[in-house]
C-alpha positions in Angstrom: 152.7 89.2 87.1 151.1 92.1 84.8 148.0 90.5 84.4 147.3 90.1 88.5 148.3 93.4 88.8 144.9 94.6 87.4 141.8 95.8 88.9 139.7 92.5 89.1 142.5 90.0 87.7 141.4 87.6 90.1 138.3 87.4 88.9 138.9 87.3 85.6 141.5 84.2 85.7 141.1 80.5 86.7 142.3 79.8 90.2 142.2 76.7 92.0 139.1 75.6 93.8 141.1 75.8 97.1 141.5 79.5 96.8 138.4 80.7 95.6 136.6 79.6 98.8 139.3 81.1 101.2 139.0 84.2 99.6 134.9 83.8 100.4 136.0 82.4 103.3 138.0 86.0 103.8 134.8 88.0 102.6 132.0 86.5 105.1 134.5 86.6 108.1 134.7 90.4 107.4 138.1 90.5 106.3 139.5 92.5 103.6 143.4 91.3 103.0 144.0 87.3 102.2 147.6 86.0 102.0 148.1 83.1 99.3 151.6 81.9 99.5 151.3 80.8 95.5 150.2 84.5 94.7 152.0 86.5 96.8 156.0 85.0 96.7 157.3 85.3 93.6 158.7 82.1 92.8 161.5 83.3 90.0 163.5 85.7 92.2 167.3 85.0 93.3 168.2 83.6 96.3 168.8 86.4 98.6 165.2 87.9 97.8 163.6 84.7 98.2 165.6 84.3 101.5 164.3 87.1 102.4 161.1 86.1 101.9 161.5 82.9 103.7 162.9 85.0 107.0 159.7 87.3 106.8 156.9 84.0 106.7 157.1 83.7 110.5 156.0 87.5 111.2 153.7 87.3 108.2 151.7 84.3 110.5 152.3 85.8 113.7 150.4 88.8 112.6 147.8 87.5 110.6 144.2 88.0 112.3 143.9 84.0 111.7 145.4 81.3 109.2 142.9 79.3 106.9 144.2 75.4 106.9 142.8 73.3 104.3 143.8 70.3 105.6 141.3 67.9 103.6 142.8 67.7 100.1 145.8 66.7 99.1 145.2 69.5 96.1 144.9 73.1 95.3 141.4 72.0 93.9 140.0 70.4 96.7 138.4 73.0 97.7 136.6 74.3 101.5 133.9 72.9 103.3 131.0 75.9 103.5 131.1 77.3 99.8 130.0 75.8 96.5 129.5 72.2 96.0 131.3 71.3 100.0 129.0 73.3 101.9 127.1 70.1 103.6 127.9 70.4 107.9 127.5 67.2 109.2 126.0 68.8 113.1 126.2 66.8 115.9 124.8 67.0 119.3 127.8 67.3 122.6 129.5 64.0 123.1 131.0 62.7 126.3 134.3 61.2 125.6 138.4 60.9 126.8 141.3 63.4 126.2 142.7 61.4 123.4 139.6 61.2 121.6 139.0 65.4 121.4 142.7 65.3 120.1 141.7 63.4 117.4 138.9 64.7 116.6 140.4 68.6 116.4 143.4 67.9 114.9 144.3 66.1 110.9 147.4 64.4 112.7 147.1 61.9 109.5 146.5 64.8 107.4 148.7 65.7 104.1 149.3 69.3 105.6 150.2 68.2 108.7 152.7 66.1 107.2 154.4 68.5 105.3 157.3 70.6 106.2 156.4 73.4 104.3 153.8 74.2 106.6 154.6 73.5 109.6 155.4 77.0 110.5 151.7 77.4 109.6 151.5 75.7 113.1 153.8 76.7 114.5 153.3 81.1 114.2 150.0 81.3 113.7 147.5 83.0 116.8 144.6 81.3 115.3 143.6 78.5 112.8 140.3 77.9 111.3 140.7 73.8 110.2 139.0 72.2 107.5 140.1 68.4 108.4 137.1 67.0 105.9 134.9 67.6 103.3 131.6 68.1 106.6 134.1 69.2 109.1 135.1 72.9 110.6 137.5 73.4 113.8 138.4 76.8 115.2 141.5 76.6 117.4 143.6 79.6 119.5 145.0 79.9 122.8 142.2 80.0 124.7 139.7 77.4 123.2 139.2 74.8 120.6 135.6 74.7 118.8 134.4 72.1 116.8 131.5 73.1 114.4 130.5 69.1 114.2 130.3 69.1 117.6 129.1 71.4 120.1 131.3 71.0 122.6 133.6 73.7 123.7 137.2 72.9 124.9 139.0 74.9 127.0 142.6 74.3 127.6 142.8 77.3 129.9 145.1 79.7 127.8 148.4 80.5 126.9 149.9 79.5 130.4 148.6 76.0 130.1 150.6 75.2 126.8 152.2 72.1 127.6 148.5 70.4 127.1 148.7 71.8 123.8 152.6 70.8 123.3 151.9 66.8 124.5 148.9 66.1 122.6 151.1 67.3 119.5 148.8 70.3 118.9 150.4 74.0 117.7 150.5 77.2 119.4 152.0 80.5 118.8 155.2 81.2 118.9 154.6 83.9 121.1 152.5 81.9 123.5 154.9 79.1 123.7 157.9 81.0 124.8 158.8 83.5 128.0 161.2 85.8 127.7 163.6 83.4 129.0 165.7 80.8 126.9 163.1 78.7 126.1 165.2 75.0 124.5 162.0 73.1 125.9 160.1 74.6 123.6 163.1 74.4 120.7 163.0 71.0 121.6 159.6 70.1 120.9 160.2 72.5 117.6 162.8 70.5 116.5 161.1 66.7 117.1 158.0 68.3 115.5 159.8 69.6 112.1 161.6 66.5 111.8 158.7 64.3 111.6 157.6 66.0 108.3 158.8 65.5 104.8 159.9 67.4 101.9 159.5 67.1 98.2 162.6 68.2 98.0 165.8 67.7 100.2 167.4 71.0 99.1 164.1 72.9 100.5 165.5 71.6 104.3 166.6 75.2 105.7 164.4 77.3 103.9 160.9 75.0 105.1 162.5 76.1 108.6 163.4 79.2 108.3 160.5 80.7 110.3 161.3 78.7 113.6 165.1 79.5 113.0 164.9 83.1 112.7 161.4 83.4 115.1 164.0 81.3 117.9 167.6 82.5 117.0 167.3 85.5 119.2 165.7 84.1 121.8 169.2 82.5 122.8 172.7 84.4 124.2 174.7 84.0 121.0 173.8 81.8 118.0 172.1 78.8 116.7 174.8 76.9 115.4 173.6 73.9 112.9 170.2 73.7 114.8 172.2 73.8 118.1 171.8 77.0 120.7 175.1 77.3 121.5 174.0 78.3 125.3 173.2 74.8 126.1 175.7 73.2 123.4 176.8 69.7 126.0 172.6 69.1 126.1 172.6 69.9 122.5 174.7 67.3 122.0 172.5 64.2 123.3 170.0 64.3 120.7 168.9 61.0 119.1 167.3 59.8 115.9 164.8 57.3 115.0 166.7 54.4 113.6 163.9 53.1 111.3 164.5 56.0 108.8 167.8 57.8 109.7 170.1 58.5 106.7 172.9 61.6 106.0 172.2 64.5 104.8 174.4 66.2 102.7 176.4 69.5 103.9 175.3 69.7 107.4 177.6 68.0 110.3 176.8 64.6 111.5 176.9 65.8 114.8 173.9 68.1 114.8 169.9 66.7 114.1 170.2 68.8 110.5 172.8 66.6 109.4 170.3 63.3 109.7 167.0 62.6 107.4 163.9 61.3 109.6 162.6 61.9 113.0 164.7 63.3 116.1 164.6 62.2 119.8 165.4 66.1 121.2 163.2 67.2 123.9 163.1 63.9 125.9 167.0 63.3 125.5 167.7 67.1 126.6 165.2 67.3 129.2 166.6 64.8 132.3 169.8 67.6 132.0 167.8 70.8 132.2 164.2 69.6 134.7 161.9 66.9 135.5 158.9 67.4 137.3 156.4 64.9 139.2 153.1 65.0 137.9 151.4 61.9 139.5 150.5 62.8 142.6 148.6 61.6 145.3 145.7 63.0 147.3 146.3 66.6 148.4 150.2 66.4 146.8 151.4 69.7 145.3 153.4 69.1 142.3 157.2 69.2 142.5 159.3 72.4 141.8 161.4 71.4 138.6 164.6 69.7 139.2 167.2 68.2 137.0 167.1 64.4 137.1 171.3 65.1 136.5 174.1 67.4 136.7 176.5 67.8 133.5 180.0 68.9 133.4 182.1 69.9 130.4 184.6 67.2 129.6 185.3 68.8 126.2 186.3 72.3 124.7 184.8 73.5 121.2 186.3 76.2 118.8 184.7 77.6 116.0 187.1 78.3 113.0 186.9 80.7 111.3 183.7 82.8 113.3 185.5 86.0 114.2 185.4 87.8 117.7 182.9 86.6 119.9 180.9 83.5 118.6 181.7 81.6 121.3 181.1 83.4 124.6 177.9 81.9 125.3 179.4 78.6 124.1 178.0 76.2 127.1 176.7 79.4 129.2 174.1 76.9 131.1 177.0 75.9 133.3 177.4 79.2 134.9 174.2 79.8 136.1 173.6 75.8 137.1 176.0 76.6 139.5 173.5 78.4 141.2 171.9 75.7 141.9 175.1 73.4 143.9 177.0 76.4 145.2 174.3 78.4 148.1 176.8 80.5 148.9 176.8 82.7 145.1 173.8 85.4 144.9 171.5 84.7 142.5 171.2 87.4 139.7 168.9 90.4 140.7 165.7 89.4 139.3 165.8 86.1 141.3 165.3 84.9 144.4 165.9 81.3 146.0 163.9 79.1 147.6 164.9 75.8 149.7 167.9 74.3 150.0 169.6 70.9 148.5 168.0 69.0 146.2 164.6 70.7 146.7 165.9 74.2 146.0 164.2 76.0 143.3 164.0 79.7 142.1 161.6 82.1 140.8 161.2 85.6 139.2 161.0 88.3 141.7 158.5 89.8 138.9 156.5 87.0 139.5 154.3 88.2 142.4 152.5 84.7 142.9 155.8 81.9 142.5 154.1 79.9 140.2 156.6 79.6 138.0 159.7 77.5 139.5 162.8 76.6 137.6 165.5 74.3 138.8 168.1 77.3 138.5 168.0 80.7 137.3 167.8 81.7 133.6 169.2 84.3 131.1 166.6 87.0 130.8 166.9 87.4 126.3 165.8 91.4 127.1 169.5 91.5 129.1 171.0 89.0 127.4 170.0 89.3 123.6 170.9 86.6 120.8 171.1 87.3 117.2 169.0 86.2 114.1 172.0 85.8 112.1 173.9 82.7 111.1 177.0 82.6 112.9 179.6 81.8 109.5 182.5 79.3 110.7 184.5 77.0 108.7 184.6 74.1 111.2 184.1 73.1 115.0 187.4 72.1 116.9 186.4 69.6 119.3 189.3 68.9 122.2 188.6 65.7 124.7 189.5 62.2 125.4 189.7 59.4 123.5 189.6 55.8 123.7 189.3 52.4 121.9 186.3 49.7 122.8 184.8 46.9 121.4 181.0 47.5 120.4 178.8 43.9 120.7 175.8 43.3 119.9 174.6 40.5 121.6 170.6 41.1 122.1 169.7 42.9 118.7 167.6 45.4 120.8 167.8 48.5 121.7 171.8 49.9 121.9 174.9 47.6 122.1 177.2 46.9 124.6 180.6 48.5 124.6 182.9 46.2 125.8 187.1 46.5 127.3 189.2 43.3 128.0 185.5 41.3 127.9 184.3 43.7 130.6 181.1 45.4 130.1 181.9 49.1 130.4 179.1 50.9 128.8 176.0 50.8 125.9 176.0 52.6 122.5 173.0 53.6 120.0 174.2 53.5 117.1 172.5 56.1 114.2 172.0 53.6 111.6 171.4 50.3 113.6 170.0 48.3 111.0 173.4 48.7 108.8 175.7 47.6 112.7 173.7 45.1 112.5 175.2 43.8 109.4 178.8 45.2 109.8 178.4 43.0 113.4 176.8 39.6 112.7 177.2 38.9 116.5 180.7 39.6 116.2 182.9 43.4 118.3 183.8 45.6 115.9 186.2 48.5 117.4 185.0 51.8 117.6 186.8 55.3 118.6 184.7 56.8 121.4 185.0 60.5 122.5 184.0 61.8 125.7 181.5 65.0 125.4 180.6 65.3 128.8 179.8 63.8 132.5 176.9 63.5 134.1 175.6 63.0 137.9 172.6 60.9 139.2 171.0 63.7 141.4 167.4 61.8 141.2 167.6 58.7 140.8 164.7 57.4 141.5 162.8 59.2 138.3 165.3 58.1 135.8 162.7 55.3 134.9 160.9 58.6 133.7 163.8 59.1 131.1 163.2 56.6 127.9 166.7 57.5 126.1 168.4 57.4 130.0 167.0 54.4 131.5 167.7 52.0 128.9 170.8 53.0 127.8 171.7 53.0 132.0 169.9 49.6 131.5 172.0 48.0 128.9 175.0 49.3 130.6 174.3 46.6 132.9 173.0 48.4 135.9 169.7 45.9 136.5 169.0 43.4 138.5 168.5 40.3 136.0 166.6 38.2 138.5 164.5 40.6 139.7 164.4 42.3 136.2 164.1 45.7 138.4 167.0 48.4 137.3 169.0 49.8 140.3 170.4 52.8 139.3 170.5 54.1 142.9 174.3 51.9 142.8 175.2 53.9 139.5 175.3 57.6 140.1 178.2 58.9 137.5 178.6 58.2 133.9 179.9 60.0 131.1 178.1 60.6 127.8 180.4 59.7 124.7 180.0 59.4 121.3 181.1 56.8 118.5 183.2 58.9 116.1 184.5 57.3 112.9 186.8 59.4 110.3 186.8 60.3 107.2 189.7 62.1 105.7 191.2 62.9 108.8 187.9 64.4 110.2 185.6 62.8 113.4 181.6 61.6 112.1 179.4 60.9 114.5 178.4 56.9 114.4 176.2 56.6 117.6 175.6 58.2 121.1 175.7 56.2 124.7 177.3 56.1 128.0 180.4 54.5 129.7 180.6 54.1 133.5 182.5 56.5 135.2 184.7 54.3 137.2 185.5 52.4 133.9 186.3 55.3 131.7 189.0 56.6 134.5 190.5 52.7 134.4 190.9 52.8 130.7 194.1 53.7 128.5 192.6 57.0 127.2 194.7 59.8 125.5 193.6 63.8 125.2 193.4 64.8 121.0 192.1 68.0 119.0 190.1 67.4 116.1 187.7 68.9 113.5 183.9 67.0 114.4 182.1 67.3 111.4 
């Protein structure tokens, strides 16, 4: 480090091509300061500095006047468009085109960087990004527009309060644009499916790569993030899903949380039919629909943390509390909020909200009153009490989930983590399989559940359709319970798959209450 810690150094020693030109880059946008992760983290400290490090990367983004994204090399010597021997622009005149086509065009979705889980809380933190996608290519993207130097065509996505454009096309925004200062596991969700989708060099680099979102989030939740999980909506938590075309175990993380898997998670469209749905195809003159849940959870099972200490879990499951807001008219919403409707097309807003614009299905933990921590929450495992039972798992179309099966009755559907290896263990034949109970859910809307990809064909396989008419009629099916296929290993519960088993054929079933460790 001596030798960069003279006047000039830089100068004076070879650097990659990459940055040389952002430190021009620096000097003709008037800036003075330029943050190079390879030169300014020390790679050779221990673990706690380096961890500290890590924590800091997300406020080190956040604040930056604007993050420089090389995103057409695969190299530290690939160098920037604009300076030395890339400085040809390609200009073209304003084009007319569709949606989908500006996304491509402004962001390297097939790009190494954007592959890479290192940087995704490049993406994630930074307020503005100045994108070099190709060797004739510049794009200039913030809150409040998208510029294309190829093209000279302004887009305007209408600024922070319109970030689910940016969240649905797959694009980044700040952190601090993204989120209100309520609980915000929409945004977590689409976090999570994001950082899974990207790969590491190296497995062991898992928490550290996602540190920034861990430690940016964390206290924007009552109590902790436990293993990826807010522990304020721990039931939803639960009904995550992974890819099965590239879904293995990772090593010391539970098999019941998205960081115990490899490969790409299913979180914010498994999560979101509990929390709100809302109608966006309308027809002439239609306002858009306040938010509602598509159903209503309840708690069928009790979690303990070992080991945690004195209060980690009393915002264990807190959503319930103030989703009873919603069912029960007669309780007073919390001071800040006021109530609007009644039934199903109740919804509430923010008596700081002057206009009503923004309408939630039911009131919401304000994190100024109800702070979280940034701290990992230390427990030694998670005590999981709940009912048990026995069926037979079939697969008889090779598709999608597999049906789960009592006396030859079909009772249920299960998707399975692994599918391709069920798929050899079964050879069209049952295999038995330990199913836990982790909660019960409600129909409330039936008629969007076709909106729900993980709900409506798992609802589908559990034989609620109408084979002649191949039209699913889940108006007859309004209670289910969400389970999970546990098998054991020394005397502790692994998660195998995820599905649902008809209300009405759960209660028939010989089923027996047990306490065990979930890990």
């Amino acid at each position: 480090m001596e030798q960069y810690m003279k006047p000039r150094a830089l100068q004076e020693v070879a650097l990659p091509h990459t940055i040389r030109d952002a430190m021009a880059w620096t000097k003709a946008l008037g800036e003075r300061y330029l943050w190079v992760n390879c030169l300014c983290v020390i790679q050779d400290v221990d673990a706690n500095a380096m961890n500290h490090v890590l924590k800091a990367m997300g406020h080190i983004y956040a604040t930056a006047e604007l993050t420089i994204v090389a995103a057409n090399g695969d190299h530290a010597n690939s160098g920037l468009p604009g300076f030395g021997q890339l400085s040809k622009m390609d200009i073209k005149g304003p084009i007319k085109d569709t949606w989908s086509k500006y996304v491509d065009l402004i962001w390297p979705h097939n790009s190494t960087w954007n592959s890479r889980g290192w940087t995704f809380q490049e993406a994630l933190y930074s307020r503005r990004l100045l994108l070099f996608p190709s060797e004739s290519q510049i794009i200039w993207l913030c809150a409040q527009t998208v510029r294309h130097a190829t093209y000279l065509k302004e887009l305007n996505f209408g600024g922070p309060e319109n970030v689910g454009w940016y969240r649905s096309m797959g694009l980044p925004i700040s952190i601090k644009s993204m989120s209100s200062d309520l609980v915000p596991l929409k945004d977590w969700a689409a976090v999570v499916d994001s950082y899974t989708k990207r790969h590491l060099s190296f497995e062991e680099d898992f928490e550290r790569a996602f540190a920034g979102a861990r430690y940016g989030f964390g206290p924007k939740f009552p109590g902790n993030v436990v293993h990826g999980f807010p522990q304020f909506f721990f039931d939803i938590c639960m009904l995550w899903l992974p890819h099965l075309q590239n879904t293995t175990r990772r090593t010391n993380h539970p098999t019941w949380s998205w960081t115990g898997w490899t490969g790409d998670s299913i979180c914010e469209t498994s999560w979101m039919p509990y929390l709100y749905f809302r109608k966006w195809v309308l027809e002439d003159g239609q306002e858009p629909s306040p938010p509602e849940p598509i159903v209503r959870l309840t708690a069928k099972a009790r979690y303990t943390l070992e080991g945690s200490g004195f209060g980690a879990e009393e915002w264990f499951n807190g959503f319930y509390k103030y989703q009873e807001y919603r069912y029960d008219e007669l309780m007073e919403p919390p001071k800040s909020w006021q109530r609007h409707g009644k039934g199903k097309d109740q919804f509430f807003t923010r008596l700081e909200d002057k206009d009503g614009n923004n309408k939630y299905p039911w009131p919401l933990p304000d994190i100024n009153q109800y702070p979280g921590t940034s701290s990992d929450v230390t427990f030694t495992a998670l005590r999981c009490e709940t009912q048990v039972a026995t069926l037979d798992a079939v697969d008889t179309s090779g598709g999608y989930a597999l049906d789960l099966m009592c006396n030859g009755e079909l009772v249920g559907s299960m998707k399975p983590d692994l599918m391709s290896v069920y798929h050899e263990q079964l050879d069209s034949q049952s295999v038995s399989c330990d199913v836990i109970v982790i909660s019960h859910g409600h129909v409330e809307r039936p008629e969007y559940v076709r909106s729900t990809l993980y709900l409506s064909r798992l609802l589908a396989c559990a034989g609620i359709k109408d084979i002649r008419g191949g039209r699913y009629r889940y108006g007859e099916y309004h209670d289910y319970y969400n389970v999970l296929w546990v098998g054991w290993e020394n005397g502790v519960a692994v998660r195998r798959g995820i599905g649902i088993v008809l209300q009405d054929a759960w209660d028939s079933l010989e089923t027996k209450t047990i306490s065990f460790i979930l890990g």
